[in-house]
C-alpha positions as CSV (number, residue, x, y, z in Angstrom):
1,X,5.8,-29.3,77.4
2,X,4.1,-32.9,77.7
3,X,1.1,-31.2,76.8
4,X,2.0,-31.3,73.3
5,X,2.8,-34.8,73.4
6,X,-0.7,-35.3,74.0
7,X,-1.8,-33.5,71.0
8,X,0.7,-35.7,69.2
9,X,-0.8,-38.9,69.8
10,X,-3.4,-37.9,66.9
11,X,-0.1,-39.6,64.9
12,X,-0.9,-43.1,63.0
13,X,1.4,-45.2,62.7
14,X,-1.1,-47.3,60.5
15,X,-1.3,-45.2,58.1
16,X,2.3,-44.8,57.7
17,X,2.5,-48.6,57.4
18,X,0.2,-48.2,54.6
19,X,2.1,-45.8,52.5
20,X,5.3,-47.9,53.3
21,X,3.8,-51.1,51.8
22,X,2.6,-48.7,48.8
23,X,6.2,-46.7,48.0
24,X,7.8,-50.4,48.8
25,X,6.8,-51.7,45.3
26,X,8.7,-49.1,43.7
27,X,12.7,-50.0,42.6
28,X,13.7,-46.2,43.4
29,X,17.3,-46.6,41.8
30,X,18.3,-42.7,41.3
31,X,17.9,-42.1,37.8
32,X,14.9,-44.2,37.5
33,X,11.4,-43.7,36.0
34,X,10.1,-45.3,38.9
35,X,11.9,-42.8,41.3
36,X,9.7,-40.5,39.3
37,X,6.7,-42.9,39.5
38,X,7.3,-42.8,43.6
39,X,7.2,-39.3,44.2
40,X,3.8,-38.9,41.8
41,X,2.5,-40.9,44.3
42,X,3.4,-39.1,46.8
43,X,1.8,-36.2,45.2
44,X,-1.5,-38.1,44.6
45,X,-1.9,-39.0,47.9
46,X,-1.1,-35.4,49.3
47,X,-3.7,-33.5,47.0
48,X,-6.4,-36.0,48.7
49,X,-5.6,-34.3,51.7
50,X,-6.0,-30.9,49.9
51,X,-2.6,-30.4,50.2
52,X,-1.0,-28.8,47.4
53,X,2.4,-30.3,46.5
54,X,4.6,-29.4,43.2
55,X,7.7,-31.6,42.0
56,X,10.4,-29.3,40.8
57,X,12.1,-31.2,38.0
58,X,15.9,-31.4,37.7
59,X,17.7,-34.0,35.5
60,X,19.7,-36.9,35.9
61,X,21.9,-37.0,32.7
62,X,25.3,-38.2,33.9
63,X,26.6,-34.9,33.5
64,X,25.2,-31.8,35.3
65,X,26.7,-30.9,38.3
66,X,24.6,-30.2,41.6
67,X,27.1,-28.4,43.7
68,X,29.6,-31.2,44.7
69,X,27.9,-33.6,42.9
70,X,27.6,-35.1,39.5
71,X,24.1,-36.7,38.7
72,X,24.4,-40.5,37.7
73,X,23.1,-41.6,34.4
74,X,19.5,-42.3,33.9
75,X,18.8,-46.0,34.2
76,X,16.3,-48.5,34.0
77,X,16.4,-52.2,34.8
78,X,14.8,-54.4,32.6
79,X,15.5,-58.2,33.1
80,X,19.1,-59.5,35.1
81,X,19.9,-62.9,35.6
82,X,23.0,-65.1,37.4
83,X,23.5,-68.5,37.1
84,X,26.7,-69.7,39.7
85,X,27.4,-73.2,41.8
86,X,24.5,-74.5,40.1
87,X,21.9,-72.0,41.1
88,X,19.9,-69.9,39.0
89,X,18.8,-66.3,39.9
90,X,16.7,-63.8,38.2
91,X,15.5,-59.9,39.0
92,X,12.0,-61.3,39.1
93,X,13.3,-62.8,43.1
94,X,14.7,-59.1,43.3
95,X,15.7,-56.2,41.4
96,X,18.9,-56.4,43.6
97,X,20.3,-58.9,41.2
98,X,21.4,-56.3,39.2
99,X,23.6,-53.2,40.5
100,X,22.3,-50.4,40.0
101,X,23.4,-48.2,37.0
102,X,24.8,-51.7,35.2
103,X,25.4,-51.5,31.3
104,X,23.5,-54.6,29.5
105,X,25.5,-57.2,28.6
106,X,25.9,-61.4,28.6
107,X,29.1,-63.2,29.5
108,X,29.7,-66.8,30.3
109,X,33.4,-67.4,31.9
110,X,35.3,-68.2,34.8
111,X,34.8,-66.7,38.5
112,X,38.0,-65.2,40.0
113,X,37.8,-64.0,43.3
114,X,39.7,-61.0,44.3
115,X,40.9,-61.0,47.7
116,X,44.3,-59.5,46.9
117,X,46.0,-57.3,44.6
118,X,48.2,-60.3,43.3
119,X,44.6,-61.7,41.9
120,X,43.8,-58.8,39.3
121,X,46.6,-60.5,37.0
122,X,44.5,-63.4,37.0
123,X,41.1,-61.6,35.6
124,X,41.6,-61.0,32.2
125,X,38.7,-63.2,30.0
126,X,37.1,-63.9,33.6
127,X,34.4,-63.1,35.7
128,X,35.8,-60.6,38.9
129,X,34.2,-61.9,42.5
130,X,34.6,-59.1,44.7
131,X,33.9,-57.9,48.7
132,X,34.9,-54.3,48.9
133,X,35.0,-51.0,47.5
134,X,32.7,-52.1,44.3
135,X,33.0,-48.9,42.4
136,X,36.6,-48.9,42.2
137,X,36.4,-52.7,41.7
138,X,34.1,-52.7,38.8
139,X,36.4,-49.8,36.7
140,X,39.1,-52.0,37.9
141,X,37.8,-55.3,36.2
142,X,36.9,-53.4,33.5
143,X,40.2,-52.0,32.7
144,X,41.4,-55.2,33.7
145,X,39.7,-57.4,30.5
146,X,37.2,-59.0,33.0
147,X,34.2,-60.1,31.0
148,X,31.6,-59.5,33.9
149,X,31.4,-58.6,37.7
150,X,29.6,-60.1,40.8
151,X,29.8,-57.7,44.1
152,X,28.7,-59.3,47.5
153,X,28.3,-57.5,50.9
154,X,29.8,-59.1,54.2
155,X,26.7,-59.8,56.7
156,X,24.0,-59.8,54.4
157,X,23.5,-64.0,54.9
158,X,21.1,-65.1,52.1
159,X,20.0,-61.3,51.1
160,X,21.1,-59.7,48.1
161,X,22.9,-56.5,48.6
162,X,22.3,-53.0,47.1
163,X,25.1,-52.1,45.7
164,X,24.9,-48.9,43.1
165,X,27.7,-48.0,40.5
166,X,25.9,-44.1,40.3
167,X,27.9,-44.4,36.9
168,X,28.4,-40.5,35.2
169,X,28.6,-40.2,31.2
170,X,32.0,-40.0,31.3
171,X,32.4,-43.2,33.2
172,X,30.6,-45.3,30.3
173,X,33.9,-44.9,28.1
174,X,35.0,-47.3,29.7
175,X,32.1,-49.1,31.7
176,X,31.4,-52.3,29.5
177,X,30.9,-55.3,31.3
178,X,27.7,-56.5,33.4
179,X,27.8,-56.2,37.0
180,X,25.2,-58.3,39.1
181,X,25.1,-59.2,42.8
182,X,24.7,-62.7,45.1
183,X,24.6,-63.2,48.8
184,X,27.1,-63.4,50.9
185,X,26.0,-67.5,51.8
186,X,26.4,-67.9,47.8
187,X,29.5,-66.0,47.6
188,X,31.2,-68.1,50.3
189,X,30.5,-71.4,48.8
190,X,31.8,-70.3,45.8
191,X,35.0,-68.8,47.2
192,X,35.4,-72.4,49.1
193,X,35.2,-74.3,46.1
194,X,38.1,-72.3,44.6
195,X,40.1,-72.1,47.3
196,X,40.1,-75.8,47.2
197,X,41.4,-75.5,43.5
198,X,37.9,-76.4,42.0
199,X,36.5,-74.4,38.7
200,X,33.8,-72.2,38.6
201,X,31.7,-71.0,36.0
202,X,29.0,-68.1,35.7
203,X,26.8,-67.0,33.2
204,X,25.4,-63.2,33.5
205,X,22.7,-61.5,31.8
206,X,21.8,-58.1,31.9
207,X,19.4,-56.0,30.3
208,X,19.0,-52.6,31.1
209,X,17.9,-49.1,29.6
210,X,20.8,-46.0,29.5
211,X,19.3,-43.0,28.3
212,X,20.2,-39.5,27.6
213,X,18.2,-38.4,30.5
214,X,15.5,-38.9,33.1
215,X,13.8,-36.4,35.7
216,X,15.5,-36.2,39.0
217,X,12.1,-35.8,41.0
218,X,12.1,-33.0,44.2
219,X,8.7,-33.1,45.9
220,X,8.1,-29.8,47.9
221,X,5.4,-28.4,49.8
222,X,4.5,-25.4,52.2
223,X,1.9,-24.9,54.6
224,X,1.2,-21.6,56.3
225,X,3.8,-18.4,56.7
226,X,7.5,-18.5,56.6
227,X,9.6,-19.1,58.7
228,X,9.1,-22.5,57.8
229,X,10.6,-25.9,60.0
230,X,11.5,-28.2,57.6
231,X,10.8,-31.7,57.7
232,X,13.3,-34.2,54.6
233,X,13.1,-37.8,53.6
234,X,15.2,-39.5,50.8
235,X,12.7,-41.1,48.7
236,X,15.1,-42.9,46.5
237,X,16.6,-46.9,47.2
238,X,15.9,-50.0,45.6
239,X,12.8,-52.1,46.2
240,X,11.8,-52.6,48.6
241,X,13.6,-50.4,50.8
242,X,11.0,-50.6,53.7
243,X,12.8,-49.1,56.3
244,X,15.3,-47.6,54.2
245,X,13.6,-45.1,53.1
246,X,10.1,-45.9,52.5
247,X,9.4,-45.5,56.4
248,X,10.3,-42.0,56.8
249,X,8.9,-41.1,53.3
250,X,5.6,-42.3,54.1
251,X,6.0,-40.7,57.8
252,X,6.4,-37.1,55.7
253,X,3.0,-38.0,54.3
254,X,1.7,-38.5,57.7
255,X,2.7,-35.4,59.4
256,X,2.3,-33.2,56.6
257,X,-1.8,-34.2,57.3
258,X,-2.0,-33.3,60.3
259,X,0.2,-30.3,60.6
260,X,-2.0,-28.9,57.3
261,X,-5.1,-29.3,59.4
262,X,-3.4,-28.1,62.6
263,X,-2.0,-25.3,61.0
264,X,-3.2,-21.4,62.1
265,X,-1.8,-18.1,61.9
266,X,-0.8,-17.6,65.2
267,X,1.6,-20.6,65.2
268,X,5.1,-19.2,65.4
269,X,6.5,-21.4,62.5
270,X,5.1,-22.3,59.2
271,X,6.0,-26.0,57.6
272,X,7.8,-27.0,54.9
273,X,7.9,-30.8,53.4
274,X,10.7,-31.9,51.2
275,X,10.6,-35.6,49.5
276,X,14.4,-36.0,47.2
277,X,16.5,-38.4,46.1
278,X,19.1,-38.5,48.5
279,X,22.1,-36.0,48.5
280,X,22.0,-35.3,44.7
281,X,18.3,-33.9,45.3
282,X,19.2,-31.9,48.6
283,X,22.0,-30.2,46.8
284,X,20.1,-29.5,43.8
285,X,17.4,-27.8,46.4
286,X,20.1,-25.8,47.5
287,X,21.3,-24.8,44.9
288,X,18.3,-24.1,42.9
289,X,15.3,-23.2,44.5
290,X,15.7,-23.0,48.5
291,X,15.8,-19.7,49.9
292,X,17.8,-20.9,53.2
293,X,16.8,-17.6,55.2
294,X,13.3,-19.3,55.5
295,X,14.6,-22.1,57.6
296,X,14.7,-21.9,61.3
297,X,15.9,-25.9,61.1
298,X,15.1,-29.0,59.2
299,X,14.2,-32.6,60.6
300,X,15.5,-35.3,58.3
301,X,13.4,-38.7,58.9
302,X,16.2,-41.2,57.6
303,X,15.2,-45.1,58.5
304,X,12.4,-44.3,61.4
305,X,10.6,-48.0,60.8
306,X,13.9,-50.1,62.5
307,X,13.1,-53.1,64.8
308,X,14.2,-54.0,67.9
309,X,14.1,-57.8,68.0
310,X,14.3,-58.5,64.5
311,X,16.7,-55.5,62.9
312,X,19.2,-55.0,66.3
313,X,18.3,-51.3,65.6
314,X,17.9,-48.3,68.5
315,X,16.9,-45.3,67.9
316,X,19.1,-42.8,67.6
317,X,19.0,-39.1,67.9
318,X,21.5,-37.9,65.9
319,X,22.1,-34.0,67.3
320,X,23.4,-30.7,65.5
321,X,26.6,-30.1,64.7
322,X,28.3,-28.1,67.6
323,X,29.1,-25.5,65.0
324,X,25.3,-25.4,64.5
325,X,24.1,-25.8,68.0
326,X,20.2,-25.6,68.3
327,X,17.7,-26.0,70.9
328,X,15.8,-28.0,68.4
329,X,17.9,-31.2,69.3
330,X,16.8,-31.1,72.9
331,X,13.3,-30.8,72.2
332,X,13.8,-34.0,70.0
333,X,15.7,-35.5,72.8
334,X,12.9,-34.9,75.0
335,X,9.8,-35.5,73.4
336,X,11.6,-39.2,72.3
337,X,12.0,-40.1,76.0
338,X,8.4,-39.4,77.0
339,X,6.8,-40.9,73.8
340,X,9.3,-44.3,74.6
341,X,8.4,-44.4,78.5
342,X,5.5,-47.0,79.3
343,X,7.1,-50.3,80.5
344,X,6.6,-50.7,84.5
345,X,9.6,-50.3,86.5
346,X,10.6,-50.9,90.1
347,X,10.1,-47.1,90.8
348,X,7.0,-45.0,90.4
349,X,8.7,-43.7,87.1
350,X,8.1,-46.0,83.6
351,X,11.1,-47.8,81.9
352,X,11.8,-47.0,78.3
353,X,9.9,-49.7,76.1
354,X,12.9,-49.5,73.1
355,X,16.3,-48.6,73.4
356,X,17.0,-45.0,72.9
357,X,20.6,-42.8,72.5
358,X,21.6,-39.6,71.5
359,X,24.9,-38.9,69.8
360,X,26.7,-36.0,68.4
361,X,26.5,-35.1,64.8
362,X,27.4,-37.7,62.6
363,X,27.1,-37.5,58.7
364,X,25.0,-39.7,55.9
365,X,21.8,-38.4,55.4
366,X,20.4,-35.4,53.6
367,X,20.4,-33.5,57.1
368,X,24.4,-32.9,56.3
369,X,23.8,-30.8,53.3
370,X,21.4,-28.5,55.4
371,X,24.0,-28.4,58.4
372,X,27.2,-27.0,55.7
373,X,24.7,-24.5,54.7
374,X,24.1,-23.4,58.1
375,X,20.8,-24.4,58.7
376,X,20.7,-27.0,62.2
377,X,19.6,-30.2,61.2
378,X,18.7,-33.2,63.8
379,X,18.2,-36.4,62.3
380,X,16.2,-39.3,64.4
381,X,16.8,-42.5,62.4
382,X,17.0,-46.7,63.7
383,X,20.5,-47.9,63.8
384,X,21.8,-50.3,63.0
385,X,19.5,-52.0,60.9
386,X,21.0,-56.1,60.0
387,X,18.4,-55.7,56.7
388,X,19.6,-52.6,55.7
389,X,20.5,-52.1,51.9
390,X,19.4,-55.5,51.3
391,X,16.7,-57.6,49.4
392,X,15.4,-57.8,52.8
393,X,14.3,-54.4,54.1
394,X,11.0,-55.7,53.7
395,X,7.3,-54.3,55.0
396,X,6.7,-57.4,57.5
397,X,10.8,-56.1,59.4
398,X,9.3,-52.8,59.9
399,X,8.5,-52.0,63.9
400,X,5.1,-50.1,64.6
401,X,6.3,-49.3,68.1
402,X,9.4,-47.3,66.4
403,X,7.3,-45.4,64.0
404,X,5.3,-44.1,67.3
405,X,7.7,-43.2,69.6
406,X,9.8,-41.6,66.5
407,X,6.3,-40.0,64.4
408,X,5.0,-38.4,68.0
409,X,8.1,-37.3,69.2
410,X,8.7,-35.6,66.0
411,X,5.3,-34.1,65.6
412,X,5.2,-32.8,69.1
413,X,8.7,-31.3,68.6
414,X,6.9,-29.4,66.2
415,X,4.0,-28.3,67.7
416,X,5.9,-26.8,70.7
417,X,8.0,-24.8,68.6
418,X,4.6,-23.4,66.9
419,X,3.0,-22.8,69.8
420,X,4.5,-22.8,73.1
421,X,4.6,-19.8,75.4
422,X,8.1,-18.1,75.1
423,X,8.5,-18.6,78.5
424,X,8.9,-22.4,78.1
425,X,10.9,-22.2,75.5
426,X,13.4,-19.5,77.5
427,X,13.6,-22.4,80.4
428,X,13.7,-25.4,78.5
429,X,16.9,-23.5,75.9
430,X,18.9,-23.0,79.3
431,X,18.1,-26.7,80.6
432,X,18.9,-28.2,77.9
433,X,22.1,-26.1,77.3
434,X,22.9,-27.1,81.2
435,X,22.5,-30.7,80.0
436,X,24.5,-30.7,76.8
437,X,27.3,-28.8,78.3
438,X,27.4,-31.2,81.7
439,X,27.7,-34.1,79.3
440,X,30.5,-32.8,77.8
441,X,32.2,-31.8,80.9
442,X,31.8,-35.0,82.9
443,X,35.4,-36.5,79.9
444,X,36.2,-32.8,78.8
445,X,37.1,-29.0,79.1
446,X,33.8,-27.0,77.4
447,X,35.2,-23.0,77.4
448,X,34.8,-23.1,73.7
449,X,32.4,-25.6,73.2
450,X,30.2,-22.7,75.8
451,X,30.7,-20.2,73.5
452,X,28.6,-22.1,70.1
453,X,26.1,-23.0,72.3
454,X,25.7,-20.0,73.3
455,X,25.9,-18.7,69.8
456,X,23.3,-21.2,68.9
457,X,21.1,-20.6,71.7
458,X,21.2,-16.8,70.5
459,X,19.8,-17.8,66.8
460,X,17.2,-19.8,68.1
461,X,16.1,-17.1,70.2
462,X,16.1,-14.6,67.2
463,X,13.4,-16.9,65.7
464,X,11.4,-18.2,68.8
465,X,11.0,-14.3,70.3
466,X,12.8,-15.3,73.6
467,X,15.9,-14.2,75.3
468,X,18.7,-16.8,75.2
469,X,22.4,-17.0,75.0
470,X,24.9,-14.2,73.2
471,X,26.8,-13.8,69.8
472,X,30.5,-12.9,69.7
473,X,32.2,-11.4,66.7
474,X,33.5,-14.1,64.7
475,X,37.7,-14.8,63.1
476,X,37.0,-17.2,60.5
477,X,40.1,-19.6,59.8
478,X,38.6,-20.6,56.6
479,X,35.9,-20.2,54.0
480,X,34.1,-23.1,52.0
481,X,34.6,-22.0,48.2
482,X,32.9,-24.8,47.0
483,X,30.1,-25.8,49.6
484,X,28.7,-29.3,49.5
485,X,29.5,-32.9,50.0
486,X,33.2,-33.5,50.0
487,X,33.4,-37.2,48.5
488,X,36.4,-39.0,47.2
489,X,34.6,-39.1,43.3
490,X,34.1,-35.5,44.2
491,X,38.4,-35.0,44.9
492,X,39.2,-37.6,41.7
493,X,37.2,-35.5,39.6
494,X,39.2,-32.4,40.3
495,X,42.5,-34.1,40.5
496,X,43.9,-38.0,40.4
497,X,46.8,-37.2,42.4
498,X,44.7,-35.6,45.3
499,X,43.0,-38.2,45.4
500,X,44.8,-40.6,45.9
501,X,46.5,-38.8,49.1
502,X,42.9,-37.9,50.2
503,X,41.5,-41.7,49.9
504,X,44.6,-42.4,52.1
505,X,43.7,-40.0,55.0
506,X,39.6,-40.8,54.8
507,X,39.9,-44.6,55.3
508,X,38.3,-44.4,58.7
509,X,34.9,-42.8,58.8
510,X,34.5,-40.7,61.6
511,X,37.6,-38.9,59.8
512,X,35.0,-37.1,56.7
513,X,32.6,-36.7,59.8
514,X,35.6,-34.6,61.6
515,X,36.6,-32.9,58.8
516,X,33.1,-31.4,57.7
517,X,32.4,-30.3,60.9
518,X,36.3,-29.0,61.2
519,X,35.5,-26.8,58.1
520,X,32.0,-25.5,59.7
521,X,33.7,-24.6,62.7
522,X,36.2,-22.9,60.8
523,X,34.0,-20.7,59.4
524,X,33.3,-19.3,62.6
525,X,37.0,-19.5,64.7
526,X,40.3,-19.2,64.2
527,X,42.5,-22.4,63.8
528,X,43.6,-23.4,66.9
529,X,39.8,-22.7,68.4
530,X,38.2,-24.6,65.9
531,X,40.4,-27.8,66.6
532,X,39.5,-27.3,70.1
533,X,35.8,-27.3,69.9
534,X,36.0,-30.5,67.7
535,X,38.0,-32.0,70.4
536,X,35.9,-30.9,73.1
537,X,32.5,-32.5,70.6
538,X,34.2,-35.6,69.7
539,X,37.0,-36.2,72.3
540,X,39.8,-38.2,70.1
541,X,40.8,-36.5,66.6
542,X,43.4,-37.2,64.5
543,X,44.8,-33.5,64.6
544,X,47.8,-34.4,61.5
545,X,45.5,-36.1,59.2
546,X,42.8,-33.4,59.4
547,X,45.8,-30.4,58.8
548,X,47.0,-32.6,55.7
549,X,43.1,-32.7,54.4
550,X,42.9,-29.1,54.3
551,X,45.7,-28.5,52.8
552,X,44.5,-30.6,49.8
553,X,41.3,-28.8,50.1
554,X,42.9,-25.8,50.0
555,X,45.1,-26.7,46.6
556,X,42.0,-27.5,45.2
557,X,40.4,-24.6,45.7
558,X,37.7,-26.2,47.7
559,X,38.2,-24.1,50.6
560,X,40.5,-20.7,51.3
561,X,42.3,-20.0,54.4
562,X,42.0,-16.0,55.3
């Protein structure tokens, strides 16, 4: 298999620097023009390549539905600016001034911080300060007769956060007042001074564009015969969004040149490319143009430029869901630890150069969407990242060595599923299944979680032409009615009261990671089984809390138990 490592090292980072610098000076707010603006470039700079890409146009109108998911309104920002403790602040430091999806509006009044519940009597005629849950904040203040709204993020130091409202049409009854951001240093000056009984004026300015509707940009491309692997990147996020998600948006570009000239007919797989705005444009792919039978798995590239030293990030492989076990993660796994080995150990064998880990499936990327639809989709992505959704997730934070190790490992992953001998792939399915399964053993029982792998093992061999694992005849417990990203605005919008018992239950967030892959697994076992093989992935579930989530799934129609 290292053999295709070495065909990999064709990979330049360089030039993925470059198109990161160039899709950097786009603000990539969702329901943007220069969303739009991004992906044209994209397109520009594929066709140069003779690579013939085509953006399928959907809408962002604050209205239409995408499976799960309303679209936000289309927005533009045109000017924002913050004047607090004696500091002045305009978008022309950073478009992060503003939050995204803000109406336009001026106030000058008082800054009340709200650190309780006890403080939202106080807000009326005032300016709301706030720390957490900013959506639910900002309808608060605005119900509340706040005049304007400043959001900060905890651990952002002098960086402005990104904070987005994704606003709906229905939301803009009642969405009024101007909603802007500061750092967290700012914010805690200001916080002392009140605290110490000291008055505190703002003035806010905002000046943005609301429109009936804008295109909601999905860049797609194929190169040779299905089936296709499918490689993703969110292209959306504010400027500059380097790592996040510039980097693995410009490492699409990359690989989709080379594999277009590597490309020949006797490669097993074809390729597919997909740039979209992030979760509204996977599900509108779905939904409206992807014909999921061509699919043997997708790759999402998801924050691929994180640095060691200057971002704390590692990077991560983030696997299949058991539910959806594939071969496909091993490879990754693999081809990640011989691209990262170089540094001069004690023993004849190289030590890692950056700090690698694999970890079960865990949701917030655009690989999710693929993975409820039953396609297996491995992410690789650097985490954490200390710039991330901030004014600083600039170019200069980006690591080269990260978009090596991550862009060859990736590509090589690809070219040994195009064109490795079925033999290798037969002996490399059953290590890696011996490897996944030990893992799991070493803390837990594995009799069901042997069974999906070997139920993955058997799809993978359906498309790679070897010999590998066994199906059984599934008992589904459950079926997903209405398949897509289950959010909390997604619950509200169906019913207030169900939400409000939902938000209750999801308040830690491995819970919504349990209790997708619950509902996948459920499509395939009975009840009691399905719990088990999401204890036997995760170790630790809250069994009760899951039980009481489908049950207000299933009142809502969102799922049926058979």
């Amino acid at each position: 298999m290292k053999r295709f490592l070495k065909e990999a090292e064709v990979f330049d980072a360089n030039e993925v620097l470059h198109n990161i610098a160039e899709i950097s000076q786009f603000h990539r707010i969702q329901g943007s023009k220069e969303l739009v603006e991004a992906a044209e470039y994209i397109k520009k700079e594929l066709r140069i390549w003779g690579i013939n890409a085509e953006i399928l146009e959907e809408i962002y109108d604050g209205k239409k539905h995408y499976l799960t998911l309303k679209s936000p309104i289309a927005w533009d920002l045109i000017h924002g600016e913050v004047e607090i403790g004696g500091k002045k602040l305009t978008t022309t430091i950073s478009p992060l001034l503003v939050m995204a999806h803000s109406p336009s509006g001026e106030t000058e009044a008082e800054v009340v911080y709200v650190g309780s519940e006890e403080d939202w009597k106080k807000v009326d005629g005032k300016i709301v300060l706030v720390d957490r849950e900013w959506k639910e904040a900002y309808e608060k203040a605005n119900k509340s007769g706040a005049t304007g709204f400043i959001a900060f993020r905890e651990g952002t130091g002098k960086a402005l956060p990104y904070i987005g409202l994704f606003l709906t049409k229905k939301d803009l009854k009642w969405a009024r007042i101007p909603a802007v951001t500061i750092s967290e240093e700012d914010a805690k000056k200001i916080i002392g001074k009140l605290r110490n009984g000291e008055n505190v004026k703002a003035r806010i300015k905002v000046e943005a564009e609301i429109r009936d509707r804008q295109v909601l940009p999905i860049l797609y491309v194929e190169i040779g015969k299905p089936p296709f692997i499918l490689f993703t990147a969110h292209l959306c996020h504010p400027k500059p969004g380097a790592n996040d998600n510039a980097s693995g948006s410009a490492m699409l570009i990359e690989l989709a040149k080379i594999l277009s000239k590597a490309y020949d007919e006797s490669f097993h797989f074809g390729f597919a490319f997909l740039w979209i705005p992030e979760h509204f444009g996977t599900q509108a792919f779905i939904e409206k143009y992807a014909d999921l039978s061509k699919y043997y798995t997708v790759i999402n590239l998801d924050m691929v430029g994180g640095s060691e030293d200057r971002g704390g990030s590692t990077i991560m492989v983030v696997r299949t869901p058991l539910s959806r076990f594939s071969l496909v993660s091993g490879l990754l796994e693999y081809f990640i630890k011989e691209a990262n080995s170089g540094g001069e150990g004690f023993s004849p064998e190289p030590l890692p150069l950056l700090k690698v880990r694999s970890y079960s499936y865990t949701m917030g990327s655009d690989h999710d969407i693929f993975n409820f639809f039953g396609v297996p989709s491995v992410m690789p992505i650097t985490w954490p990242d200390r710039f991330y959704h901030s004014s600083e997730d600039s170019i200069e934070k980006i690591s080269k060595a990260s978009l090596e190790v991550i862009g060859k490992a990736v590509l090589a992953t690809a070219l040994a599923l195009a064109k490795a001998e079925k033999e290798e792939l037969q002996r490399f399915a059953r290590g890696y299944a011996m490897k996944y399964l030990g893992e799991i053993s070493i803390e837990r029982e594995t009799e069901t979680t042997e069974k999906l792998v070997m139920r993955g093992l058997a799809r993978d061999s359906k498309f790679l032409g070897i010999k590998s694992g066994y199906n059984f005849k599934t008992h589904p417990w459950l079926k997903w009615e209405k398949k897509g990203m289950i959010s909390l605005r997604f619950i509200r919008e169906l019913n207030e009261e169900a939400y409000k018992k939902f938000k209750e239950l999801t308040k830690e967030r491995t819970f919504m990671i349990h209790l997708h892959e619950l509902i996948m697994l459920g499509e395939i076992l009975p009840e009691e089984e399905a719990f088990t093989a999401l204890q036997e992935e995760y170790g630790m579930i809250n069994r009760e809390k899951l039980k009481k989530a489908v049950e207000i799934l299933e009142t809502l129609e969102v799922i049926s138990i058979l």
